[in-house]
N, C-alpha and C positions, 0 to 999 in steps of 0.2 A: 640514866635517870636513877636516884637513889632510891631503894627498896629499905627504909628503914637502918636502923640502928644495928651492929652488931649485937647478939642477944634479944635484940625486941624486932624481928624483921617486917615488913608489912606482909599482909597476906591476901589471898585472893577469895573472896568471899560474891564471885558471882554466881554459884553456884546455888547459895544460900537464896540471896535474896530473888534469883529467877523463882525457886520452888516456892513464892507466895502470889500462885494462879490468881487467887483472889484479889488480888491487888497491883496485878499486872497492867499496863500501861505501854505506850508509844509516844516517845519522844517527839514532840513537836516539829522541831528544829533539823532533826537527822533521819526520823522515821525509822529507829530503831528500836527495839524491844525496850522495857525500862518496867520500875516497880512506882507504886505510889509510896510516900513518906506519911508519914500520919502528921508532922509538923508540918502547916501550911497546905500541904494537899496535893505535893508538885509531885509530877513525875522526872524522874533520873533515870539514865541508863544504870543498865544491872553492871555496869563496870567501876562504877561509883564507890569510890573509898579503896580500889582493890589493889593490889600488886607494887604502888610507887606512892613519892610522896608529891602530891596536885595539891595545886591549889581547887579542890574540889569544888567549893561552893561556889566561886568566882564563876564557874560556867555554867554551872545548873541550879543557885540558888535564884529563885525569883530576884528575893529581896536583894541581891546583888546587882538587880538589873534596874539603873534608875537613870533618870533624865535631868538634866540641865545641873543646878546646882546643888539637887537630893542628895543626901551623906549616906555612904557607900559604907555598909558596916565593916568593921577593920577585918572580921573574922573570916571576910569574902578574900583577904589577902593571905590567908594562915596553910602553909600546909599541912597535911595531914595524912593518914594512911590507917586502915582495918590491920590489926594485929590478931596475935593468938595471946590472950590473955594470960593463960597459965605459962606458956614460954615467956613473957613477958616480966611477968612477977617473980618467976624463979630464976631467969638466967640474966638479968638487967635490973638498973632502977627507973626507968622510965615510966611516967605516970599512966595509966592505962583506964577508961573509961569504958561503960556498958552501954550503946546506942539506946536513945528513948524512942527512937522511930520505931523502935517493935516491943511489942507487950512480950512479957513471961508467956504467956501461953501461947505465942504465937509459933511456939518451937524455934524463933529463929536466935541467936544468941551471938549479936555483932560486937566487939570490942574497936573504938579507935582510939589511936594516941595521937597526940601532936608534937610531945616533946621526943618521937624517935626520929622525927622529919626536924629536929631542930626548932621547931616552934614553939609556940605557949595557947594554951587553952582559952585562956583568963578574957578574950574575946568573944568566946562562941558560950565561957559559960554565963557573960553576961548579958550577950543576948537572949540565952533562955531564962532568965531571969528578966527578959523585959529592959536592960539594962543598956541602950546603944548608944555611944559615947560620939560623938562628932569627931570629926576627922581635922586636927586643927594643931599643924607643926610650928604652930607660935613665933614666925616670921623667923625660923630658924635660915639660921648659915650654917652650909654644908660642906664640909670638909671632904674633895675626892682625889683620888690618886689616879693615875694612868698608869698602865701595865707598860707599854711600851710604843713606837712608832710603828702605822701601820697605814700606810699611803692608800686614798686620801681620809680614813676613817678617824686620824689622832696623830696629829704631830707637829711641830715645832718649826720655825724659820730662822736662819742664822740671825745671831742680832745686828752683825755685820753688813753683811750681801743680801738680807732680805730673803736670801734661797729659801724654799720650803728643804728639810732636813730628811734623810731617809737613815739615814745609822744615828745610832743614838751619843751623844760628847759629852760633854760636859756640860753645854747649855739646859740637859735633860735636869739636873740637879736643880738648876737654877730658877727657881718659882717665878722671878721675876719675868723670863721669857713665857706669853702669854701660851696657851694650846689651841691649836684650830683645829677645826675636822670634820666631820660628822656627827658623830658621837657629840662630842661636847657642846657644837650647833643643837643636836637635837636634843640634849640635857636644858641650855638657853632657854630655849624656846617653852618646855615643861613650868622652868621656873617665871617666864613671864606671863605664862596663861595661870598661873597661882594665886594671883590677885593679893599678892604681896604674903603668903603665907608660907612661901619657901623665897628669904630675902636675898641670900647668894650663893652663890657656887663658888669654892676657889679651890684650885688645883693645885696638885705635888705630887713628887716621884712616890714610888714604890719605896720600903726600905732596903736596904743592902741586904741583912741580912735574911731579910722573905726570899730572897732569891737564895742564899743557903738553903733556907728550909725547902725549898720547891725548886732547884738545878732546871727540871724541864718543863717547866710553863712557868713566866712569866704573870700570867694573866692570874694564876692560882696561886703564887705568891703576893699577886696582888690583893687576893682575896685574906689572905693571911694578916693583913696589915688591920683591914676591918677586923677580924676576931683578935687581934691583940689593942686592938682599941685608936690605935693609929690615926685612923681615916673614918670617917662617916659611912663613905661611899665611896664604889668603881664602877670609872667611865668608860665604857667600851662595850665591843660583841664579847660577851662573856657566855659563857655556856654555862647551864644550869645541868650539873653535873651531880654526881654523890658525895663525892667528896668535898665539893665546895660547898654544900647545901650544909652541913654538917659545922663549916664553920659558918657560915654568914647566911644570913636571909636574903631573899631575892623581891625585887619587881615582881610586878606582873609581865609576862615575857611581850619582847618588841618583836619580836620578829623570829623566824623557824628558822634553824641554819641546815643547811642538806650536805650531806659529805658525798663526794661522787668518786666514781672510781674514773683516775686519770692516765692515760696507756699512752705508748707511743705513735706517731701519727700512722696509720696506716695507709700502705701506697698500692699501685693499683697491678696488678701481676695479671700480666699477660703474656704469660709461659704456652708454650704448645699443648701440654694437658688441658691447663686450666680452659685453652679454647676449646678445646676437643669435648672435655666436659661440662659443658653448656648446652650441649645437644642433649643433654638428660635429664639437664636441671628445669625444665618446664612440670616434670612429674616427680613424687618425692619415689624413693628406692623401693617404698611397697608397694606404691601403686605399678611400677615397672616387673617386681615381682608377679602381680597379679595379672598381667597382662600376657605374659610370656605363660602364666600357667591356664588361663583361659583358651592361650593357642594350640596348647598340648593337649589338655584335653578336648577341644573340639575336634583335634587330628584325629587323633584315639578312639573317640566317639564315630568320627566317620569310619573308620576302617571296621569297629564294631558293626556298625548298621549293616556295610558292604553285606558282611559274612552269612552263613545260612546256619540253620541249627540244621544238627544232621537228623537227615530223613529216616524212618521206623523202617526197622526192617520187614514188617510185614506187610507193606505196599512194595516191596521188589523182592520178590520170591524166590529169584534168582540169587539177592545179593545177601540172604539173612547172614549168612556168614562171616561176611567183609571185616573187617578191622578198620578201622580210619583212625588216625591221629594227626594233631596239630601240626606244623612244622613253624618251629621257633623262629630259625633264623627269618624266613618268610615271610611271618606276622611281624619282626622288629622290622623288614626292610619297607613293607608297607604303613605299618608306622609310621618311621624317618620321613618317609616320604609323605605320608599326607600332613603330618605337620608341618614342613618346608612349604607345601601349597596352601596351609593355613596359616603361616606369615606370610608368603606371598599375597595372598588377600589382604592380609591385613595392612602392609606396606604400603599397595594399592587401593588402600581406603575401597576396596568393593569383594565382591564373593563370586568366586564363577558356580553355577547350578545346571547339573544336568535335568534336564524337564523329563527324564525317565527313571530318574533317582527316589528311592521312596519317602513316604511320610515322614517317616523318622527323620532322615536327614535333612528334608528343607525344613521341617521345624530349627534342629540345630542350625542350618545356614539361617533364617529367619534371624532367630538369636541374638547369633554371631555378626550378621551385618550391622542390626542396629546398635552392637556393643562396639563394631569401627564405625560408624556415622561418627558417634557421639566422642568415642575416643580420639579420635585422629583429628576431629574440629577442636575440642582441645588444646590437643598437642599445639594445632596447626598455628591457634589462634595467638597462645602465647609464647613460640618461640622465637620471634623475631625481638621481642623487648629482653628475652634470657642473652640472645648472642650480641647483641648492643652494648652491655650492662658491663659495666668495668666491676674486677672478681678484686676484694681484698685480700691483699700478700699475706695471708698466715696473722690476721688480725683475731683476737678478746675483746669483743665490745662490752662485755657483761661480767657483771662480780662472779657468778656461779663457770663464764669459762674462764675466769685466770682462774679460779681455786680447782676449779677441775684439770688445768693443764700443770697445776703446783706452782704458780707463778707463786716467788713472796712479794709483798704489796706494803711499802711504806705507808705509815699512819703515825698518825700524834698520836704523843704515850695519855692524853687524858683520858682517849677511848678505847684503854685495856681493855677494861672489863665488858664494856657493849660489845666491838667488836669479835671478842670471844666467843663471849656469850652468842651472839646474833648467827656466827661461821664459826663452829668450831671446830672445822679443818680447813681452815685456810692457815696459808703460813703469813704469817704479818712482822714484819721490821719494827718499832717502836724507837723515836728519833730522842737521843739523849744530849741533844746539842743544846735546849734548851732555847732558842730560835724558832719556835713554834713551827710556820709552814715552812721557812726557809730553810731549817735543818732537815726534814722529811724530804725537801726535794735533794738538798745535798746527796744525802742518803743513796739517792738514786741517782746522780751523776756519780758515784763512787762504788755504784755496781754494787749495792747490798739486794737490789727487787728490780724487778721488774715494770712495774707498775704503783701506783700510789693513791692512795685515800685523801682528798685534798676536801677541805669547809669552804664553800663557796662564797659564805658571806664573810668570809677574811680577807678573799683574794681575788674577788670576783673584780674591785675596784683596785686593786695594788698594781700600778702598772710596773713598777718594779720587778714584781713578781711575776705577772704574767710576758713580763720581755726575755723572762729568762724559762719559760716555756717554750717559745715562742725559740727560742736559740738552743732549746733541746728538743724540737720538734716533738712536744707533747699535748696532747688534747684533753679538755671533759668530755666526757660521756653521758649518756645521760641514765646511767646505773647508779644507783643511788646508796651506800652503805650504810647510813643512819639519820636521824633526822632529830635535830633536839631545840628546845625551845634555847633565846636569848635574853638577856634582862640584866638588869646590874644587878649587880650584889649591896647589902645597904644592911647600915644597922636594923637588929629586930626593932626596936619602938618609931623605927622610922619608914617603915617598910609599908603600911598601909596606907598611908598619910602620903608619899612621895606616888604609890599608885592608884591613888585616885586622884590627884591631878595630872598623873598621865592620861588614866579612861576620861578625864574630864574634857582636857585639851582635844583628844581624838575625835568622841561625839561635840562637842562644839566649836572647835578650830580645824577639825577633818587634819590634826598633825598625824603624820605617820611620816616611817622612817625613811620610805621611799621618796617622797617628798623632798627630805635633808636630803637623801643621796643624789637627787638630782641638780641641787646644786654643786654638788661635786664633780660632777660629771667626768670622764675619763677613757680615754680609747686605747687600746692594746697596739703594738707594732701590725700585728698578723692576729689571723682570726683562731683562738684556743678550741674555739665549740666544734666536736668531732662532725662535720658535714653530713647533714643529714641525706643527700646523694649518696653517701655512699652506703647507711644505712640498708637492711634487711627491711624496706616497705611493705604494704598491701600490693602494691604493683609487680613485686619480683615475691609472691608469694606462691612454691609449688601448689600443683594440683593436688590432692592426695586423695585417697581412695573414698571416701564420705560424699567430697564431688563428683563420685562416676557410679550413686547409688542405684539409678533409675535404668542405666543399660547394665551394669552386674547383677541388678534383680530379673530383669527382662532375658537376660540372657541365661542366668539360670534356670525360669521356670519353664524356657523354652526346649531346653537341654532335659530337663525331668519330665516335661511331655515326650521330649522323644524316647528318653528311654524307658518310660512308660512301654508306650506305641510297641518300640522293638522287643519287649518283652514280653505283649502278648501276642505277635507275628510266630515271635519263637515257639510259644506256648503252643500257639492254636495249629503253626506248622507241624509240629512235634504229634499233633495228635489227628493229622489228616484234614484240618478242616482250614477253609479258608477264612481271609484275616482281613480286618481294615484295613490294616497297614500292609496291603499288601507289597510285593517287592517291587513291581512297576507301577506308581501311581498314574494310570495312563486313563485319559477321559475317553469313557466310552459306556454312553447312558442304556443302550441296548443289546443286549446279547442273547444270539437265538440258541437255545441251551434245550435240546432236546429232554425231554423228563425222564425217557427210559432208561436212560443212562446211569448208573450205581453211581452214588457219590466216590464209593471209596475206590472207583476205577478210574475215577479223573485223578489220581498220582500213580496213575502204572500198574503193572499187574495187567493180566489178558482181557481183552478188550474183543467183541465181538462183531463186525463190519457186516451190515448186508450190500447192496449194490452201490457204487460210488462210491467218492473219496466224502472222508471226515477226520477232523485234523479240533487239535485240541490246543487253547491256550491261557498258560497260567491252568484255572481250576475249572475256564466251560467249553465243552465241544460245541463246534457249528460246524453244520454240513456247507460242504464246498462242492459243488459244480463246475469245475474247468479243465480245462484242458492244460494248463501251462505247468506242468508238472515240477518244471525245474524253480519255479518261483520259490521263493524263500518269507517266510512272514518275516515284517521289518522289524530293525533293532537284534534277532536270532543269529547267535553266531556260529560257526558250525564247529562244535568241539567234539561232540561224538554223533553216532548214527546210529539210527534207530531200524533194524532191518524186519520187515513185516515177513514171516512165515506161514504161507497158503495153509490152510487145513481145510481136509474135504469137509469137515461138518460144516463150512463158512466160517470161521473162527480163527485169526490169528496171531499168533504171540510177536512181542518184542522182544529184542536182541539187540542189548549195548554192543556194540563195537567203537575199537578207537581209531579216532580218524589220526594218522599217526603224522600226515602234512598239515594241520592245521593248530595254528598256537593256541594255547590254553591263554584268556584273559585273565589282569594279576589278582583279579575278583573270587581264583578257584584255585590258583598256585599255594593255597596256602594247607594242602592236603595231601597228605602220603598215603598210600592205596596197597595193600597187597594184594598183589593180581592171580586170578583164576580161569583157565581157559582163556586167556587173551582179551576176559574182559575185566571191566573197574566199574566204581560207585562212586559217585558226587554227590556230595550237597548241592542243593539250590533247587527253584522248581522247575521242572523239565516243563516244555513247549512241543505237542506233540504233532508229525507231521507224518503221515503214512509214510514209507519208502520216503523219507529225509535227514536230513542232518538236522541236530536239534541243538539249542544252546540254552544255557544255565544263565540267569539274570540275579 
């Protein structure tokens, strides 16, 4: 779309008239932001006047908007564009005007011109002058050219065989062979809804030498014949371009042309990988990320909790001395291993829980199951449509992946500058055959690109063209490159007059173009449209990590209660005192816990017995009455022995010794000892049993 004049360019002035709050406004029609005009009182979007040359009034002037046989001011046909005024007078002669729609003190200071858009003023200023002239082409005949054959939109029949013609002969010169088409149908039909105020249409070639001037478009040569006075008017899908704005005046646009990017057909690759990797494809790579790292740390976390902070030396008076330190390898082999049994869980969509495991840790299982519930139903639910689903062989369905894989992408040389502009790293081919789409596919049978930029409403109906798609196994996409209005091109003084009996025919004979096209009507050999199967749907859309918010949050604040929990088990162990969390969370609502007893003698240190046995667990003694000596309290394993030493006062001490046949559980292996007298020191809390073996939990 054209941005003005070399020297007088247009500008963009949404900025300006956004900042008049006061006068701010909402578009009817679009529900978009907009200013009020002080002319009339309408509101416009704040894009109005800015950046190209529109026919601006035409869509947001009121007085453009009339009914039946009401005259349509010319000025509503005018393009126009907001300039920079002092660029304007100093590096051009373009005529340049100061917006009335804003007062001097309004701070805002709009400049538009209409002669950098190629048009003229002498319309809108005699509007504002009260001054509106009837729209009234005095039963004129119009002289139009055709650019060239373009099946079924514009072409010729032999005058011999009656054929409809698809290359152009010599008959093309020949005035006498009538034009049929679309295009020309729906020119007809403009000039019979005219009520005899546009009396004929007659048709002729291009001249020769517009095609010198213009080697690669046809159409733009055709446009040239109008600026040297040639022709009135051109019949066809013409784009409203900058270059052609420049010489000739335009219609009001028929119809939006869409260019789409056109790639080879892609087939269906069912390689051994690509099966393999379907079993992944249900989740996207982060969320597989976060799963795997959810395992690890659960693992990690449970081997934490296992562990005991080491006991104060001065609850075992014996052992103030000791040294203990970590063992590396040990911790990593317990690691390894409980994260293999926290994918094993999770594999198995469930969590095995020891019912003497403490607080800390069933919070973390808690967590962690409800984080496989959710995740593995999931998985479950859509993997059966991921391994069904036929994978495309190394397909681009989108402009942004050819330019990202560097494909080059034939395109008609008229959309340089947009597509430059629009991708400027893409690499693009630009077709100098002068053949308009035919040359561009050429292009690409001759291995210049990879791919191609095709206008849809050139070739949507050319079954010519699309048989030869169709024989290079090429499809549309539904990527779209650019998008530009259509309209003929037409002399300036006849340019408002010819589009208002276009808007005329439309609001009151419902003509539009699709209408003509359907009497055209036309089928392809094979279907061009890239199948929407094989498309990237809502149905084959991974999961990704946003969907799995409710068990990642759930799972982490189960995990930061426990380690909460383990952190104050550790604290309050560390400092003699018992804990919530403690190490066996084991239900047990009564406990006969004699009162004489020193707190700080329930972890060890000399203990003094009168008659009977009493035996201590975890952090309360209860007296025991029996006889079954050899009994063991359940869940105790026996890793060391505890040997009571008679003293005549009644008083007697403990003595670690190592029970040297019985294995250390891997809950304590994770501890190097340097030994004294034959005995050692553990972490964890001792389970006291007169004359017994005792075990570490």
């Amino acid at each position: 779309m054209v941005a003005g004049k070399e020297g007088c360019p247009c500008t963009n002035e949404a900025a300006a008239l956004s900042s008049l709050t006061e006068r701010s406004c909402e578009v009817a029609s679009t529900g978009e932001p907009g200013v009020l005009f002080k002319m009339g009182g309408y509101c416009v979007p704040i894009s109005y006047g800015s950046s190209k040359c529109l026919l601006h009034d035409l869509h947001n002037d009121p007085a453009c908007f009339v009914d039946g046989d009401d005259i349509i001011p010319p000025y509503c046909f005018r393009p126009f564009c907001y300039v920079d005024a002092d660029v304007c007078a100093r590096e051009s002669n373009e005529r340049v005007y100061r917006s009335d729609y804003f007062n001097i003190d309004s701070g805002v200071d709009v400049f538009y011109s209409y002669s950098t858009c190629n048009s003229t003023c002498d319309d809108w200023l005699g509007a504002v002058d009260g001054k509106v002239e009837p729209v009234n082409l005095g039963q004129i005949t119009i002289k139009a050219n055709i650019p060239r054959y373009v099946l079924p939109m514009m072409y010729k029949r032999d005058p011999i065989s009656n054929e409809i013609l698809n290359v152009m002969g010599s008959e093309y010169y020949d005035n006498s062979v009538p034009y049929e088409g679309v295009y020309p149908s729906f020119a007809e039909k403009i000039m019979k809804f005219s009520q005899g105020d546009i009396k004929n249409i007659t048709y002729t070639h291009r001249s020769k030498v517009s095609s010198d001037l213009h080697p690669t478009s046809s159409f733009t040569a055709a446009v040239q014949d109008i600026q040297d006075g040639l022709v009135d008017m051109s019949v066809g899908p013409f784009w409203i371009t900058g270059e052609r704005l420049l010489m000739s005046a335009f219609t009001v646009p028929i119809v939006y042309d869409k260019v789409f990017l056109v790639i080879p057909k892609p087939g269906a690759d069912e390689g051994f990988m690509k099966q393999v990797s379907k079993v992944l494809q249900p989740f996207t790579y982060k969320l597989w990320g976060l799963v795997i790292s959810i395992i690890a740390v659960s693992g990690l976390l449970s081997v934490w909790f296992a562990d005991r902070p080491k006991a104060r030396a001065d609850h075992w008076p014996r052992l103030r001395r000791k040294k203990m330190r970590r063992k590396k390898r040990a911790y990593m082999r317990l690691a390894v291993d409980s994260i293999l049994e926290m994918g094993t869980f999770f594999c198995s969509a469930g969590v095995g829980l020891d019912p003497g495991s403490n607080l800390s840790n069933k919070l973390l299982m808690f967590g962690f199951g409800f984080f496989i519930l959710i995740t593995v139903s999931s998985y479950v639910a859509n993997l059966a449509a991921f391994l069904t689903r036929k994978t495309l062989e190394g397909s681009v369905t989108s402009i942004d992946g050819a330019i990202a894989r560097g494909w080059k992408i034939c395109a008609h040389p008229v959309f340089v500058k947009d597509l430059e502009l629009a991708w400027p790293n893409g690499k693009f081919v630009f077709s100098e055959a002068g053949t308009e789409f035919y040359g561009v596919l050429d292009d690409y049978i001759n291995g210049k690109c990879k791919a191609l930029a095709i206008g849809w409403e050139d070739t949507s109906m050319d079954r010519s063209f699309l048989d030869r798609l169709c024989e290079n196994e090429l499809v549309y996409t539904d990527s779209m490159f650019h998008e530009t209005p259509i309209a003929f091109p037409i002399r300036q003084g006849l340019a408002a007059g010819f589009s208002h009996w276009m808007l005329q025919a439309k609001r009151n004979h419902n003509l539009v173009l699709q209408a003509v096209k359907d009497e055209f009507a036309t089928e392809s050999a094979c279907n061009v449209h890239f199948s929407a199967e094989n498309i990237e749907t809502s149905d084959y859309d991974p999961i990704d990590v946003e969907h799995m918010a409710l068990p990642i949050i759930l799972f982490i604040v189960c995990s930061s209660l426990a380690i909460i929990g383990h952190l104050c088990e550790r604290r309050d162990m560390k400092r003699g005192r018992s804990s919530l969390f403690a190490v066996h969370s084991q239900l047990q609502l009564v406990v006969d816990e004699p009162s004489h007893i020193p707190r700080a003698l329930r972890m060890g240190g000399r203990i003094s017995f009168g008659k009977g046995r009493r035996s201590t667990t975890d952090s309360s003694f209860r007296s025991k009455e029996d006889d079954d000596d050899d009994e063991m309290y359940p869940g105790i394993h026996g890793t060391q022995t505890l040997v009571m030493e008679e003293q005549n006062s009644g008083s007697s001490n403990f003595i670690y010794k190592k029970d040297d046949d019985v294995e250390m559980p891997p809950s304590i292996h994770d501890l190097e000892v340097e030994e004294e007298d034959d005995s050692f020191h553990s972490i964890g809390r001792p389970h006291f049993q007169t004359g017994r073996s005792i075990g570490f939990f």
